[in-house]
N, CA, C and O atoms as CSV, one atom per row, in Angstrom:
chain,resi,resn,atom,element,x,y,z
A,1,UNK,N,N,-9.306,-2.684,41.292
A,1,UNK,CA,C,-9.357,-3.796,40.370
A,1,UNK,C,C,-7.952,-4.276,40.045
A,1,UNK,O,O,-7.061,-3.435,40.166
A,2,UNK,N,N,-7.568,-5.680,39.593
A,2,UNK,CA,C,-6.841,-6.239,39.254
A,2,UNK,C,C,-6.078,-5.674,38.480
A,2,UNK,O,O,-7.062,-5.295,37.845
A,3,UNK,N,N,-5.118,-5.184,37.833
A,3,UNK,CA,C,-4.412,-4.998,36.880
A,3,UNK,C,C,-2.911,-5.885,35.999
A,3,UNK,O,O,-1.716,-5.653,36.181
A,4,UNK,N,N,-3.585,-6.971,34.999
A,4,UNK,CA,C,-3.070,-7.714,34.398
A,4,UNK,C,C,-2.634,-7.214,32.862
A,4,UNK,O,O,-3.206,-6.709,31.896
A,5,UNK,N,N,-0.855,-7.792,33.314
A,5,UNK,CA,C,-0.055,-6.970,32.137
A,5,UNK,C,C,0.374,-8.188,31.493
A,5,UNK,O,O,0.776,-9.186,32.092
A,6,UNK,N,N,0.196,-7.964,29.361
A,6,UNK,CA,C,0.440,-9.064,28.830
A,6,UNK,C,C,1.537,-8.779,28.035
A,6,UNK,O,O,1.459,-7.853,27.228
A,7,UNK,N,N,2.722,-9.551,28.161
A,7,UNK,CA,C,4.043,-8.645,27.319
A,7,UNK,C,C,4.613,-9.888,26.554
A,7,UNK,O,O,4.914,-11.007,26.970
A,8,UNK,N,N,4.677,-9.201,25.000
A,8,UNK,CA,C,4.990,-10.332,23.876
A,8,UNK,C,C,6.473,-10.233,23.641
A,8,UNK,O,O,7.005,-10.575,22.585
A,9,UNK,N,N,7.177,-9.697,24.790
A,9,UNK,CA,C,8.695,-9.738,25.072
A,9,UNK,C,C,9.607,-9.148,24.181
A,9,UNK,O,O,10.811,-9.306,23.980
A,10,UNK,N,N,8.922,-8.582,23.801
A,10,UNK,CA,C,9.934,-7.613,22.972
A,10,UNK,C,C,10.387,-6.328,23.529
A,10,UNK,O,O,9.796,-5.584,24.312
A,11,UNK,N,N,11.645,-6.193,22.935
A,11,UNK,CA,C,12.886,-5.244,23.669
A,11,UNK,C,C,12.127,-4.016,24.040
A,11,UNK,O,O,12.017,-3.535,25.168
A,12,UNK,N,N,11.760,-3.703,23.230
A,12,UNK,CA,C,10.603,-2.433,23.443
A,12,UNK,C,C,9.787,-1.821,24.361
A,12,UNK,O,O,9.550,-0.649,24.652
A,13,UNK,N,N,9.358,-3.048,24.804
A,13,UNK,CA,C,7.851,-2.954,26.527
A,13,UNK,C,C,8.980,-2.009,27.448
A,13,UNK,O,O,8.840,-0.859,27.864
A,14,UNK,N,N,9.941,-2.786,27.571
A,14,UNK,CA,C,10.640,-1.913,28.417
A,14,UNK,C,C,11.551,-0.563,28.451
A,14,UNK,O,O,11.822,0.188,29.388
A,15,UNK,N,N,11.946,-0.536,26.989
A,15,UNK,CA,C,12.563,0.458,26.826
A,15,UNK,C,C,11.729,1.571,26.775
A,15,UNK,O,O,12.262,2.572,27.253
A,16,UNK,N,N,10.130,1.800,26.181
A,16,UNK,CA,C,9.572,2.784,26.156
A,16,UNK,C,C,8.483,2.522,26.928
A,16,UNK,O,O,7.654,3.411,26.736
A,17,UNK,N,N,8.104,1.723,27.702
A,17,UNK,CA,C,7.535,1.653,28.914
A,17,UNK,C,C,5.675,1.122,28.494
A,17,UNK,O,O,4.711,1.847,28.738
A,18,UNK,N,N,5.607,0.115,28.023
A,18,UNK,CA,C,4.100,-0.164,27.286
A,18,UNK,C,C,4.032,-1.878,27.385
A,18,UNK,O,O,4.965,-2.647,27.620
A,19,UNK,N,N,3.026,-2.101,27.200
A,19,UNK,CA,C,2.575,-3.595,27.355
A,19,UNK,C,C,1.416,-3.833,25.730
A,19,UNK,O,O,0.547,-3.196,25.135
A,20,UNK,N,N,2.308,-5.478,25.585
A,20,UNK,CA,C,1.358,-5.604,24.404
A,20,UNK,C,C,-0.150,-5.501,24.914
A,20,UNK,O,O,-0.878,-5.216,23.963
A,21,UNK,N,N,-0.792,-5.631,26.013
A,21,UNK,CA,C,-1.986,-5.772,26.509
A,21,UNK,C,C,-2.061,-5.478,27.795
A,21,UNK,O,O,-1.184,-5.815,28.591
A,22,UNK,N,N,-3.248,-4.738,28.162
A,22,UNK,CA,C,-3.380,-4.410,29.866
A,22,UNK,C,C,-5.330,-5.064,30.076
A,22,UNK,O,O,-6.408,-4.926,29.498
A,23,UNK,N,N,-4.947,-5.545,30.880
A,23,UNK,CA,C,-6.789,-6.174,31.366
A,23,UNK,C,C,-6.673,-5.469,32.643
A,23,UNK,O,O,-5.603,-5.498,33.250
A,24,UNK,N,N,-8.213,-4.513,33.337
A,24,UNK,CA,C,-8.456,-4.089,33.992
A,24,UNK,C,C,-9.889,-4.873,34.262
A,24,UNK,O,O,-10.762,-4.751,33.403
A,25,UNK,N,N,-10.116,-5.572,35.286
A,25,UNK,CA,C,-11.525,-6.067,35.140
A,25,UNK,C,C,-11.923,-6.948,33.957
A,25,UNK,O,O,-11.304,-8.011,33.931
A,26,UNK,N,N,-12.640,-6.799,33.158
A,26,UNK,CA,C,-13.607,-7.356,31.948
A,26,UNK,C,C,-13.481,-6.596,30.641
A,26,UNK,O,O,-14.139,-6.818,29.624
A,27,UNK,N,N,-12.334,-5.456,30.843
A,27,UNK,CA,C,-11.831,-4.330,29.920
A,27,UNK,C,C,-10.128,-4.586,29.207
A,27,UNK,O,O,-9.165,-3.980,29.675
A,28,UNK,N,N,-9.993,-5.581,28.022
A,28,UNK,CA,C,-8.514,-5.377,27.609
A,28,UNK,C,C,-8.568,-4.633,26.622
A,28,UNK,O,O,-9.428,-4.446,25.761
A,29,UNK,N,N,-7.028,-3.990,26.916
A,29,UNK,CA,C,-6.804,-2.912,25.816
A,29,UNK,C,C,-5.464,-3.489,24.783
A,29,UNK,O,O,-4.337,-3.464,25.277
A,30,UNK,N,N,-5.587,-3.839,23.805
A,30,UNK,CA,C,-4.198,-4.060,23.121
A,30,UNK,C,C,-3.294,-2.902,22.309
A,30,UNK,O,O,-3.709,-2.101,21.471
A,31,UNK,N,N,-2.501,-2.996,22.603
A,31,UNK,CA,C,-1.553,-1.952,22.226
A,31,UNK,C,C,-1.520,-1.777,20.916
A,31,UNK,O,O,-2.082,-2.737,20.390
A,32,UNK,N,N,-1.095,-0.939,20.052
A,32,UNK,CA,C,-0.613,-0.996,18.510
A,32,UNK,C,C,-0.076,-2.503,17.760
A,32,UNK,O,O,0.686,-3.305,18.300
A,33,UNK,N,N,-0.540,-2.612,16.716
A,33,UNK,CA,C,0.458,-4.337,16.952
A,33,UNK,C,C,0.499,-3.903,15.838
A,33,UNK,O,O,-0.284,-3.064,15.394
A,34,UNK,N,N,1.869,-4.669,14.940
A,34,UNK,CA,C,2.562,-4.488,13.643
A,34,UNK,C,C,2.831,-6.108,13.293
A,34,UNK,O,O,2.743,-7.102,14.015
A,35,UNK,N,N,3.060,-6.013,12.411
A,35,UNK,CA,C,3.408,-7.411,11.519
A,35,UNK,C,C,5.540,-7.778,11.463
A,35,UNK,O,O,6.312,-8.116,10.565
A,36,UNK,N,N,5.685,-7.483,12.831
A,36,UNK,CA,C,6.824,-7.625,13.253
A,36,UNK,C,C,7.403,-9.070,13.946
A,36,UNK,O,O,6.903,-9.159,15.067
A,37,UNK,N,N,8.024,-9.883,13.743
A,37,UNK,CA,C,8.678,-10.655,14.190
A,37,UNK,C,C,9.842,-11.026,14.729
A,37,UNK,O,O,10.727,-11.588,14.085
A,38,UNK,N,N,9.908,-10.759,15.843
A,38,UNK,CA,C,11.316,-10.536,16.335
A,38,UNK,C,C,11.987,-9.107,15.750
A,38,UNK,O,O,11.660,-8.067,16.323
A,39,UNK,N,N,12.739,-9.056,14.837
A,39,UNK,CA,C,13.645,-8.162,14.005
A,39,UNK,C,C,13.085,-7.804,12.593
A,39,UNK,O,O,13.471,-6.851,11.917
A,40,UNK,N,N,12.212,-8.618,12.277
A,40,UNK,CA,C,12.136,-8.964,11.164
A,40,UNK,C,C,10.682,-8.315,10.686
A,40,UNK,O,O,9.864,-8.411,11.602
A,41,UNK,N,N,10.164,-7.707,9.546
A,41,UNK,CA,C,8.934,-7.369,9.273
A,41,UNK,C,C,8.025,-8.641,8.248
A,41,UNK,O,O,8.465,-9.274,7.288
A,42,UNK,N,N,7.260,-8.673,8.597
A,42,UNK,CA,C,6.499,-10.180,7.918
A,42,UNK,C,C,5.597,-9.587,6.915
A,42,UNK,O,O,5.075,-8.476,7.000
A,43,UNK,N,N,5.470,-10.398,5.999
A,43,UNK,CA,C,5.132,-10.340,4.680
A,43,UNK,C,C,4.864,-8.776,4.239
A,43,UNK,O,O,3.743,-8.289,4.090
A,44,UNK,N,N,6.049,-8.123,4.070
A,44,UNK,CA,C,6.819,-7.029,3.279
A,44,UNK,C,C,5.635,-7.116,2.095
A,44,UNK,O,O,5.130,-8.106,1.566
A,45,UNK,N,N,5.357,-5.461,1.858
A,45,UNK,CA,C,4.723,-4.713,0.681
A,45,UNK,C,C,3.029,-5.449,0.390
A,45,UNK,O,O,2.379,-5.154,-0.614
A,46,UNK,N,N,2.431,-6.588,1.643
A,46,UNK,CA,C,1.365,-7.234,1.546
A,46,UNK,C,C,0.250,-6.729,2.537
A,46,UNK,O,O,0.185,-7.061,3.721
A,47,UNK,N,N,-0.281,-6.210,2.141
A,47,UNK,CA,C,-1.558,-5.196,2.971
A,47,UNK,C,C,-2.228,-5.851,3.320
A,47,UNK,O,O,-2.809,-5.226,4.207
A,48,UNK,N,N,-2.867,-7.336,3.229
A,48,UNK,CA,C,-3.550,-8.139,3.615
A,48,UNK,C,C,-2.858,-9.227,4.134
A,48,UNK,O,O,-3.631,-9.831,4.877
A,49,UNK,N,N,-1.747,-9.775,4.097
A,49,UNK,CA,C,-0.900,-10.980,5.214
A,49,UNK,C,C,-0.562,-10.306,6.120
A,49,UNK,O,O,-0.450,-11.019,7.117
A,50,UNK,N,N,-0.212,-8.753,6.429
A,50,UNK,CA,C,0.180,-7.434,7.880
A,50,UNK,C,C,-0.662,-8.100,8.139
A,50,UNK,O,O,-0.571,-9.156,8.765
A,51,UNK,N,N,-2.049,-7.399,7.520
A,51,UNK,CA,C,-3.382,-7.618,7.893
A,51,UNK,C,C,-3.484,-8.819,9.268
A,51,UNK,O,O,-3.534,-8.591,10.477
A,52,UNK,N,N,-3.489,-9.922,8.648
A,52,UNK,CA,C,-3.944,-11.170,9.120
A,52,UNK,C,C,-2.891,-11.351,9.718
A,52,UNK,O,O,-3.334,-11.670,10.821
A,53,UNK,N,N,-1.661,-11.389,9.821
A,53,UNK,CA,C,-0.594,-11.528,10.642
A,53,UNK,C,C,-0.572,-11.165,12.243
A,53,UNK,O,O,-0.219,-11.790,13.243
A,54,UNK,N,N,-1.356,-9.280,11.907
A,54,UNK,CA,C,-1.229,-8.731,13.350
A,54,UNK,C,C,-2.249,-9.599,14.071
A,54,UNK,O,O,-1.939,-10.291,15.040
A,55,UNK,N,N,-3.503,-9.537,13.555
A,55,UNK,CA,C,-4.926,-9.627,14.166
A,55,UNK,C,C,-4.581,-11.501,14.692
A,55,UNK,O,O,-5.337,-11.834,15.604
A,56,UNK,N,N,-3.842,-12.356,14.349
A,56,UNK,CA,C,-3.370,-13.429,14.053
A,56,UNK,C,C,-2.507,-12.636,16.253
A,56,UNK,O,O,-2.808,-12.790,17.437
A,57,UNK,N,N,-1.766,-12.109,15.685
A,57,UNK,CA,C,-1.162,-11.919,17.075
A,57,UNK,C,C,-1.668,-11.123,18.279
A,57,UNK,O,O,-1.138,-11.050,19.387
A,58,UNK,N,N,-2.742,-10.568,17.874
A,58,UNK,CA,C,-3.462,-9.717,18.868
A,58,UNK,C,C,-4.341,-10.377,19.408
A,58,UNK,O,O,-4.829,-10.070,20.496
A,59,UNK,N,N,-4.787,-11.729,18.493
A,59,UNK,CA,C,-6.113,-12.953,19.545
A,59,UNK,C,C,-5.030,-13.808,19.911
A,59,UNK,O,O,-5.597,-14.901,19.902
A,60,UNK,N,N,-3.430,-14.104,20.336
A,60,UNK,CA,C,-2.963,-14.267,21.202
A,60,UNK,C,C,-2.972,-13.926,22.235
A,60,UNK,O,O,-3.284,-14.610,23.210
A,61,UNK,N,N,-2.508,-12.394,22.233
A,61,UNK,CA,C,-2.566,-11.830,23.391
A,61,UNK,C,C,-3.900,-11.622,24.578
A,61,UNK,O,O,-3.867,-11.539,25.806
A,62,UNK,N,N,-5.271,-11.576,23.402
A,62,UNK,CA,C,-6.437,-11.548,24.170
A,62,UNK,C,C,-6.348,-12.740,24.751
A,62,UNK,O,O,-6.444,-12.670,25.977
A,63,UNK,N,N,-6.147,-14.185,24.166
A,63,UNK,CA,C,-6.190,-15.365,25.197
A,63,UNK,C,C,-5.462,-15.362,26.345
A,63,UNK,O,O,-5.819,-15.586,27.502
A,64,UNK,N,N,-4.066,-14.994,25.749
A,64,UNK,CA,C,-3.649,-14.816,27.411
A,64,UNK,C,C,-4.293,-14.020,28.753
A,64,UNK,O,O,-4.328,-14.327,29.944
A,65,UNK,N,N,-4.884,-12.623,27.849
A,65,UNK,CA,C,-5.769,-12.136,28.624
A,65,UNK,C,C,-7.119,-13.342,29.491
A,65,UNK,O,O,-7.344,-13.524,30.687
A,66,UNK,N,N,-7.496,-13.696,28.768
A,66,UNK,CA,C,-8.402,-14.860,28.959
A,66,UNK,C,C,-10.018,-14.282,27.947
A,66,UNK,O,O,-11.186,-14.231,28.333
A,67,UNK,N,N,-9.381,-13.911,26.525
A,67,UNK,CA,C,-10.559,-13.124,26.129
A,67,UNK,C,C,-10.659,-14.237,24.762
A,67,UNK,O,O,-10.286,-15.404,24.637
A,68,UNK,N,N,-11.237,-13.428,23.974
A,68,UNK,CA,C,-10.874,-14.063,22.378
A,68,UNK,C,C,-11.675,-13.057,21.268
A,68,UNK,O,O,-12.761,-12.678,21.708
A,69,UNK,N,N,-11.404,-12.646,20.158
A,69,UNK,CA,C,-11.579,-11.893,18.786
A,69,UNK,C,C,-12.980,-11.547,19.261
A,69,UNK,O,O,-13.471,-10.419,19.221
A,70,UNK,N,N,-13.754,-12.999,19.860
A,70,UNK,CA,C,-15.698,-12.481,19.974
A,70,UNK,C,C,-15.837,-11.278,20.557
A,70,UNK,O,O,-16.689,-10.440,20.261
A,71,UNK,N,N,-14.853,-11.168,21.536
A,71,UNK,CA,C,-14.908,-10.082,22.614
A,71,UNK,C,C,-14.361,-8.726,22.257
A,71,UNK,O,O,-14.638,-7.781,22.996
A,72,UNK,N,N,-13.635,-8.549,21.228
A,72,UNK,CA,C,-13.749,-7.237,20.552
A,72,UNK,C,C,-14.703,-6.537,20.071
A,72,UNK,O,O,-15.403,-7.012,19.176
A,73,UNK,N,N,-14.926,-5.263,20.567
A,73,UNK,CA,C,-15.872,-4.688,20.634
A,73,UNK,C,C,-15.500,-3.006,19.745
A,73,UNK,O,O,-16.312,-2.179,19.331
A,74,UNK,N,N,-13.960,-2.978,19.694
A,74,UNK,CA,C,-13.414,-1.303,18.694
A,74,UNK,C,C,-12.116,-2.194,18.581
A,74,UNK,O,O,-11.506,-2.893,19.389
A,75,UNK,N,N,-11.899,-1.805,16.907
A,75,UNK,CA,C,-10.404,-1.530,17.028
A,75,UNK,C,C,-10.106,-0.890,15.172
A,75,UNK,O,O,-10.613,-0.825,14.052
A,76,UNK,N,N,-8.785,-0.511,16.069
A,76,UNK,CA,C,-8.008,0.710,15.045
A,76,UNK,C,C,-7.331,0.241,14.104
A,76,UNK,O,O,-6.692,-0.800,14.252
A,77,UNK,N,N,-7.348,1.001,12.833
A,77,UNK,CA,C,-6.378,0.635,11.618
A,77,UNK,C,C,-5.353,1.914,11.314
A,77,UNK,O,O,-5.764,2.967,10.828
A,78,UNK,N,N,-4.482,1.763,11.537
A,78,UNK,CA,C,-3.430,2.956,11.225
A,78,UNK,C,C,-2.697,2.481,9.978
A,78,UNK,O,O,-1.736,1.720,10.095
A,79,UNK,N,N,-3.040,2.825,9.011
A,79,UNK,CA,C,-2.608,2.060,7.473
A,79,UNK,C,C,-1.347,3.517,6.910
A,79,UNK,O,O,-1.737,4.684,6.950
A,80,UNK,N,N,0.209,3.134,6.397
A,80,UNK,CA,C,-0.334,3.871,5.460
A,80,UNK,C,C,-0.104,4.802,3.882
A,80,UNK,O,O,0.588,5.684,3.374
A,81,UNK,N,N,-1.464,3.675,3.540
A,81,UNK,CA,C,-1.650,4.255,2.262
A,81,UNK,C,C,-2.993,3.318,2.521
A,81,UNK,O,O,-3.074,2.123,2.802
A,82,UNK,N,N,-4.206,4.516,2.281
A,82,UNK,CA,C,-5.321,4.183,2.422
A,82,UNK,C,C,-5.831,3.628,1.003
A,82,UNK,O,O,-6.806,2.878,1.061
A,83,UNK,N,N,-5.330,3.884,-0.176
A,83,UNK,CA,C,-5.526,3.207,-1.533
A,83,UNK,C,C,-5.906,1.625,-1.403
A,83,UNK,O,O,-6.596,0.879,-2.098
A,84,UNK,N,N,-5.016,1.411,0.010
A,84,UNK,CA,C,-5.271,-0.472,-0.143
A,84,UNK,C,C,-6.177,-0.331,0.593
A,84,UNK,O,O,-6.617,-1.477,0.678
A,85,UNK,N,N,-6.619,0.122,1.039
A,85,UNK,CA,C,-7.985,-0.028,2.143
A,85,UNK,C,C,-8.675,-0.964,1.848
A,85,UNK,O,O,-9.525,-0.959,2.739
A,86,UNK,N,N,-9.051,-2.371,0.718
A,86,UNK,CA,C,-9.454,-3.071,0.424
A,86,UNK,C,C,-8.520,-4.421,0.814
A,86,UNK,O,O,-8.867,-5.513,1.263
A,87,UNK,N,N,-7.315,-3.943,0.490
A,87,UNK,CA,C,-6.503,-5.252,1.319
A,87,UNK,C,C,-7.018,-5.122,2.696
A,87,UNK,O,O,-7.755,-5.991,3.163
A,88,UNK,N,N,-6.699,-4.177,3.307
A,88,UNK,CA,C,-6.609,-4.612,4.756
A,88,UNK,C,C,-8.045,-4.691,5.273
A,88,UNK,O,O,-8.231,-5.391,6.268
A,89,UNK,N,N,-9.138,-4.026,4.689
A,89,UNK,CA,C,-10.523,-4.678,4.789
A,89,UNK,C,C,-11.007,-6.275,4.922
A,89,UNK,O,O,-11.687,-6.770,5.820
A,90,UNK,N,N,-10.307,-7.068,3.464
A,90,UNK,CA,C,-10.178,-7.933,3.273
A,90,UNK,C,C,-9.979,-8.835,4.546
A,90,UNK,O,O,-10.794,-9.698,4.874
A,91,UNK,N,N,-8.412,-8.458,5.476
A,91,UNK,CA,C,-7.770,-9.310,6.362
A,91,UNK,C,C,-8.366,-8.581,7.507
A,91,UNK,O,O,-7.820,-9.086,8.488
A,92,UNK,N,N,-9.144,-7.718,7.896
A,92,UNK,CA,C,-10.089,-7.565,8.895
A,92,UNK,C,C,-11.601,-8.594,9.217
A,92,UNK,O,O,-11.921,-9.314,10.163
A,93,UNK,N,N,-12.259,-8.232,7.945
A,93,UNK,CA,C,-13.101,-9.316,7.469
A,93,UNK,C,C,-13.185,-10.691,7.331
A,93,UNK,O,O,-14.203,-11.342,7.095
A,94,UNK,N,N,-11.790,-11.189,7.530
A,94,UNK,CA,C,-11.428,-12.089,7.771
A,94,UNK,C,C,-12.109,-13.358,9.217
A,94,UNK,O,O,-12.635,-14.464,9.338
A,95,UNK,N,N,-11.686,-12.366,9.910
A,95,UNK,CA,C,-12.152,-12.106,11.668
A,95,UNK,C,C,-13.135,-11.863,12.063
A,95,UNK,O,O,-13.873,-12.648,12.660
A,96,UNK,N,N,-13.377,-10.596,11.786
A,96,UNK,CA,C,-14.478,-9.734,12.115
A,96,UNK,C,C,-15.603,-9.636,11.698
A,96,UNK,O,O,-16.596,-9.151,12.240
A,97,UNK,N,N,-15.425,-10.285,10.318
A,97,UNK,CA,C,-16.888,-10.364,9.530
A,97,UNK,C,C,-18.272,-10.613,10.065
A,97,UNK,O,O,-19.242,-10.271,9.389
A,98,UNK,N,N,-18.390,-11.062,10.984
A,98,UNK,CA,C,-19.209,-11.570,11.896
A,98,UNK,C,C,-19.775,-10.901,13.440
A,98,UNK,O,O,-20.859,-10.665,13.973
A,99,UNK,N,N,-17.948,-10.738,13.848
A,99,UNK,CA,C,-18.179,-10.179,14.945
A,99,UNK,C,C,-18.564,-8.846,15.131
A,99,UNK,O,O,-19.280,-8.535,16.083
A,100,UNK,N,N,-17.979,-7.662,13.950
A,100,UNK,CA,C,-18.586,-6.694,13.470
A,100,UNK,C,C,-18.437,-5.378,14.750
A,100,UNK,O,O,-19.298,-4.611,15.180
A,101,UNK,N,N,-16.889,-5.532,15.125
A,101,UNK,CA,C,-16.635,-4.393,15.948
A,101,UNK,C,C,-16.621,-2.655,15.631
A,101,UNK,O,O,-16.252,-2.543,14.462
A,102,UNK,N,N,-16.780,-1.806,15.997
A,102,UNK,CA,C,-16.735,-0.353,15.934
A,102,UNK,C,C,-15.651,-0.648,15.298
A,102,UNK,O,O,-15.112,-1.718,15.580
A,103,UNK,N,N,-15.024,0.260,14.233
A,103,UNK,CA,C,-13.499,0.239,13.485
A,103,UNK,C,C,-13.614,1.300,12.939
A,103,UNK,O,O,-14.603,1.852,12.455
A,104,UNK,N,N,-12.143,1.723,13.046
A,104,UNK,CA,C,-11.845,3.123,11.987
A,104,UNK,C,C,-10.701,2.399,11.524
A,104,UNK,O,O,-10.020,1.507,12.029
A,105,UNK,N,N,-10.665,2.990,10.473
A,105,UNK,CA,C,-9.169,2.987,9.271
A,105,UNK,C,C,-8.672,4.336,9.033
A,105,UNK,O,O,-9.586,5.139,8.850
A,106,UNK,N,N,-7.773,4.711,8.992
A,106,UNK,CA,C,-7.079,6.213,9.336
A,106,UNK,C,C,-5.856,6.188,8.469
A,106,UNK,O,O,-5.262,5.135,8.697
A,107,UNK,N,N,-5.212,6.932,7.540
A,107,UNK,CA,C,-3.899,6.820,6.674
A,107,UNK,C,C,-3.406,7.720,7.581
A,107,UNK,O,O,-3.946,8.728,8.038
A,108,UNK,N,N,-2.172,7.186,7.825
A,108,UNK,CA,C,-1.076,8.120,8.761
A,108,UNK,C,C,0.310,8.275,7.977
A,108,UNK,O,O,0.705,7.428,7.176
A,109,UNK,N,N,0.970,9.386,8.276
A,109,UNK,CA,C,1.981,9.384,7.240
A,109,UNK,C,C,3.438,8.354,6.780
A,109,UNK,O,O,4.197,8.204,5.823
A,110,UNK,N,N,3.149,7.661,8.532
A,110,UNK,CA,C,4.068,6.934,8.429
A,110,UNK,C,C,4.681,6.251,9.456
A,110,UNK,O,O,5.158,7.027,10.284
A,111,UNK,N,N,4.959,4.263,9.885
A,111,UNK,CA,C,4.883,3.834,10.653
A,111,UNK,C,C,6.084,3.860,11.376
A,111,UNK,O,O,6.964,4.452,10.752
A,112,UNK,N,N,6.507,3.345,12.690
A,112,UNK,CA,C,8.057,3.130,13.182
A,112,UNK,C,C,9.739,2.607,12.097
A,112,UNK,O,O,10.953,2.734,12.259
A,113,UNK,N,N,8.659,1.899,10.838
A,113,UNK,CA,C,9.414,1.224,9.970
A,113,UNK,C,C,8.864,1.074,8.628
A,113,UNK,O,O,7.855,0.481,8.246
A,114,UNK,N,N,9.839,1.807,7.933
A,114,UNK,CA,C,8.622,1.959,6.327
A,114,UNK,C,C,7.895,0.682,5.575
A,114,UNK,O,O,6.907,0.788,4.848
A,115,UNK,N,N,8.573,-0.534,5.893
A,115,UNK,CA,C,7.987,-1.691,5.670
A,115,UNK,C,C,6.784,-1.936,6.445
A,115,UNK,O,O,6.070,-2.722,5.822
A,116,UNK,N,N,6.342,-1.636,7.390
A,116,UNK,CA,C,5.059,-1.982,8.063
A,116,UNK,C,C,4.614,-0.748,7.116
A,116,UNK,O,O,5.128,0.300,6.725
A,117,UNK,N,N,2.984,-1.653,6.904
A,117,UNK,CA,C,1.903,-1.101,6.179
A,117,UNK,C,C,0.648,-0.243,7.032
A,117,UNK,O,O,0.057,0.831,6.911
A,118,UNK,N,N,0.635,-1.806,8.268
A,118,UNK,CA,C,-0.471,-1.362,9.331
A,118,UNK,C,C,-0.425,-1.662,10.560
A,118,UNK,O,O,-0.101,-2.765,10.999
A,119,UNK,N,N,-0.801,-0.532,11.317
A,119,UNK,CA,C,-0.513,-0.886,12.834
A,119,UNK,C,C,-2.449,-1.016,13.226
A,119,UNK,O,O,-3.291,-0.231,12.788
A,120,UNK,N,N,-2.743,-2.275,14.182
A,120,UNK,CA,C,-3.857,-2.426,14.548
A,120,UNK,C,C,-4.062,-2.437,16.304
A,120,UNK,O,O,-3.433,-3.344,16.850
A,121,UNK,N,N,-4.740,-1.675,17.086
A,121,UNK,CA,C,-4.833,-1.936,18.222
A,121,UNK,C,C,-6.836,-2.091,18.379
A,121,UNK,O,O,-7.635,-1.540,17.622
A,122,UNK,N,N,-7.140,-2.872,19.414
A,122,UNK,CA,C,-8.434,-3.109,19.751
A,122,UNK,C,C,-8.239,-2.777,21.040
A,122,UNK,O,O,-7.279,-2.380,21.701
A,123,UNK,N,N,-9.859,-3.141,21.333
A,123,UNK,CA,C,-10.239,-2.990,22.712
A,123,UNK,C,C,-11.154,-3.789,22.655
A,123,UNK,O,O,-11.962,-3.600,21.747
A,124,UNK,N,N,-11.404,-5.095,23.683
A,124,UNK,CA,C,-12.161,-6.056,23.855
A,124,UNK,C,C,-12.816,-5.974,25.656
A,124,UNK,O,O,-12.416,-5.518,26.727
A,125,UNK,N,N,-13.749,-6.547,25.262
A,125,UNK,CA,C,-14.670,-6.515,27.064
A,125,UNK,C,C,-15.449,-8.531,26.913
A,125,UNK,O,O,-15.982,-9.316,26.128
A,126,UNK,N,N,-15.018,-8.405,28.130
A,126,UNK,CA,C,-15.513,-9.741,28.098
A,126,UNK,C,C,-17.070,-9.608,29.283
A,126,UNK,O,O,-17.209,-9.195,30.434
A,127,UNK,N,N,-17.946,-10.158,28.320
A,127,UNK,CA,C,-19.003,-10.216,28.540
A,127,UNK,C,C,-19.892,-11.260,29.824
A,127,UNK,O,O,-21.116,-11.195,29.932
């Protein structure tokens, strides 16, 4: 099968060897995504703009894939401080409310950068 690599060009893909997205067939996988911009962390100490920010950049990457949000079928919440679990519910629900993918939310002790709140990766299949 085909193997299509989607890279949101950051310094990173290459230095530690990962792709914002890999499509195998009718199977994309998106990588961890953070509320990172360039250098910069986007809307600092807000559990629900991360929120909507990442998921905001992760149905980029599925289009490039040639997918879109419908086609998520699991994805991960690595929060952490699970106390907000209602923010980032909130900016899941956002999206998903509908589409209603498999999801876990998980408090981890702590992200690449103490300003990120939440790291989100999915897995989408196009139908």
């Amino acid at each position: 099968m085909k193997r299509q690599l989607i890279s949101s060009g950051a310094k990173w893909e290459d230095l530690v060897g990962y792709s914002r997205a890999v499509r195998v067939g009718n199977i994309i996988e998106v990588a961890g995504t953070t509320a990172v911009n360039g250098e910069e962390v986007v809307a600092k100490g807000d559990a629900y703009g991360q929120t909507v920010y990442i998921i905001e950049k992760i149905k980029s990457a599925l289009e490039e894939a040639g997918a879109s949000l419908e086609d998520v079928v699991r994805t991960r919440m690595l929060v952490t401080d699970i106390s907000k679990w209602e923010e980032f519910g909130k900016g899941h629900g956002k999206y998903f409310a509908k589409i209603k993918p498999a999801s876990t939310m998980v408090e981890v002790s702590k992200l690449i950068n103490d300003d990120l709140l939440i790291e989100i990766e999915v897995t989408a299949i196009i139908g």
